[in-house]
C-alpha positions, -999 to +999 in steps of 0.1 A: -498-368+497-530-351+496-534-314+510-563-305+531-580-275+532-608-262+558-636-261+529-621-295+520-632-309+548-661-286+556-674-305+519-671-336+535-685-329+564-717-320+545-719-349+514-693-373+511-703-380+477-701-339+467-661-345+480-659-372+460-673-354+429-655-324+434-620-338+446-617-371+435-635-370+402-627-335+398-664-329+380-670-298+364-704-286+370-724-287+335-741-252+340-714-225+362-730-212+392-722-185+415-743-174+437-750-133+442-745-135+481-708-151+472-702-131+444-705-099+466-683-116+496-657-120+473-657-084+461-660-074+497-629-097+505-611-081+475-614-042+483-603-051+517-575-072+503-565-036+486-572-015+516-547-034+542-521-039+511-522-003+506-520+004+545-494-018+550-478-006+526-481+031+532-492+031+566-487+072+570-509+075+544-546+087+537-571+062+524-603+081+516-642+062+515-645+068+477-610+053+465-622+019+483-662+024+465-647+029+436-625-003+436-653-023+446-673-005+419-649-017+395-641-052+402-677-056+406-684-047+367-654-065+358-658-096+373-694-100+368-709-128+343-737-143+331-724-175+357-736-153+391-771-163+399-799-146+418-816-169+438-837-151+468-870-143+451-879-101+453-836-091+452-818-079+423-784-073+411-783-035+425-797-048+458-767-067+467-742-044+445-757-016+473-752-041+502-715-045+498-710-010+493-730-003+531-704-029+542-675-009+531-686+022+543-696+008+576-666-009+583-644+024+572-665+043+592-658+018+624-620+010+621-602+043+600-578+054+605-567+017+604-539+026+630-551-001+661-531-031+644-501-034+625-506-058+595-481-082+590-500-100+559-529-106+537-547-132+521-515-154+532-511-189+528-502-210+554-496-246+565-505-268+593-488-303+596-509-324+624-496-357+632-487-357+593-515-348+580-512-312+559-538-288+560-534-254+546-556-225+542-557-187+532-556-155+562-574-125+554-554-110+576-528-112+606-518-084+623-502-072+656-523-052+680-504-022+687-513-016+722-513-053+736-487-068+711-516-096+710-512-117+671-546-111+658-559-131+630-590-117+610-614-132+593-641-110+574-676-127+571-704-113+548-731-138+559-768-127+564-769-144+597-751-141+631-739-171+646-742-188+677-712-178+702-714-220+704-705-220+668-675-195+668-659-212+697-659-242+681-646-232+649-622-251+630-610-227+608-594-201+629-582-222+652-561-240+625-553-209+612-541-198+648-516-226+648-506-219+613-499-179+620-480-189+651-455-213+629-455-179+600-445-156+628-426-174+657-414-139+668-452-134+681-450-164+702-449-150+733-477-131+734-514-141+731-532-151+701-567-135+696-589-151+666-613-120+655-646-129+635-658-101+616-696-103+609-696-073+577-731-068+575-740-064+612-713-042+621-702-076+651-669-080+658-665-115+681-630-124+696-619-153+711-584-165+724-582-199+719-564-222+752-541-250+743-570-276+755-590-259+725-564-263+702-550-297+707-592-307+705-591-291+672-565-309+657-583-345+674-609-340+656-590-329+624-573-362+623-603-382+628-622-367+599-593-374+577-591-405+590-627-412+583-622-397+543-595-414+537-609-449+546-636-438+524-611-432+496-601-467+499-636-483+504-650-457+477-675-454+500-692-417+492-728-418+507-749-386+495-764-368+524-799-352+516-805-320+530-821-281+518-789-277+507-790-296+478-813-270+456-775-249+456-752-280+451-730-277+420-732-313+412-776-317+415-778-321+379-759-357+381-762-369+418-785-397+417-798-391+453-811-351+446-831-366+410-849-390+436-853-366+466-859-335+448-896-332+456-892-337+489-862-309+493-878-279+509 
């Protein structure tokens, strides 16, 4: 049985034939790309990954500014390769290495000493069966809030833009992630769930509780978009859909639709 993921769908959602590519024919791109924006989220993600293990696991415990700059300084250099691409004309390598490290120090600066929650996990898996269907996914972080006993679950966003509030409360992700803490940690079930959107680079923090109507929508729609990918599994029916993303597709070198459109793509 196949497994979903959010970004499973999410790649759906945005070119059926990129899925099909990516899942069904399992292509490998011809040239590696990364992109500098994601290559910096990720190292954001991972010195955060280190901070919470480290307070979790000694949560008496100092965690000074320059241990966490000097991780992400580290897996930053170690990490990097020739496959991490620059493609916003006037930046540079240091411009975004000195972004993520703002991030850092902004968000020590905000939440140390990391004593408002207690974490109960990071970067954990967990799985969702809807009317079965299985769709799993990966928590930055669920914690407990110490003062309201509230299950919080985190999700750290390094993106250059701030969404619409629209947006957020719509979200599919957290809201599957939501049902999938609530199975991890049944003891929590009691109390209220709060999904918490962390916008890195703005310093935004956006929570939502999500209500049972809000749930049980998510998981309608979840099923009917796997619904619709699975009849186009058996069709294989995979129609391209042209938009500016195409110029950062993986797979523009062979789809047929980017070779024709490509002059048009703004």
């Amino acid at each position: 049985m196949t497994i979903y993921s959010h970004s499973r769908l999410s790649t759906f959602e945005k070119c059926p034939l990129s899925y099909k590519y990516k899942y069904l024919d399992k292509i490998k791109p011809e040239i590696p790309f990364i992109g500098i924006e994601a290559y910096m989220g990720s190292t954001v993600h991972e010195v955060l990954e280190y901070l919470y293990r480290r307070q979790k696991k000694m949560p008496d415990a100092e965690i000074p500014l320059i241990l966490l700059l000097d991780k992400y300084e580290s897996l930053w250099n170690e990490n990097w390769s020739d496959d991490v691409k620059i493609v916003k004309e006037g930046m540079t390598k240091e411009d975004y290495f000195l972004q993520g490290k703002k991030i850092l120090a902004d968000y020590y600066k905000n939440h140390q000493p990391f004593d408002s929650e207690k974490t109960l996990s990071v970067e954990e898996r967990v799985d969702v069966n809807i009317e079965g269907f299985k769709i799993m996914g990966f928590i930055d972080r669920i914690a407990v809030n110490n003062e309201t006993g509230n299950l919080e679950i985190h999700d750290y966003k390094t993106s250059g833009r701030l969404p619409q509030i629209s947006d957020l409360q719509n979200d599919r992700q957290l809201a599957l992630y939501q049902i999938g803490a609530r199975k991890k940690y049944p003891e929590y079930n009691e109390n209220e769930a709060e999904v918490i959107y962390h916008y890195l680079r703005f310093n935004e923090e956006f929570r939502f509780q999500k209500t049972d109507e809000e749930i049980q929508a998510v998981k309608n729609n979840v099923v009917d978009l796997i619904q619709t990918i699975e009849l186009s599994s058996w069709e294989n029916n995979f129609k391209p859909c042209v938009s500016s993303l195409c110029r950062w597709c993986e797979f523009s070198t062979i789809c047929p639709a980017f070779q024709q459109n490509a002059g048009k793509i703004i």
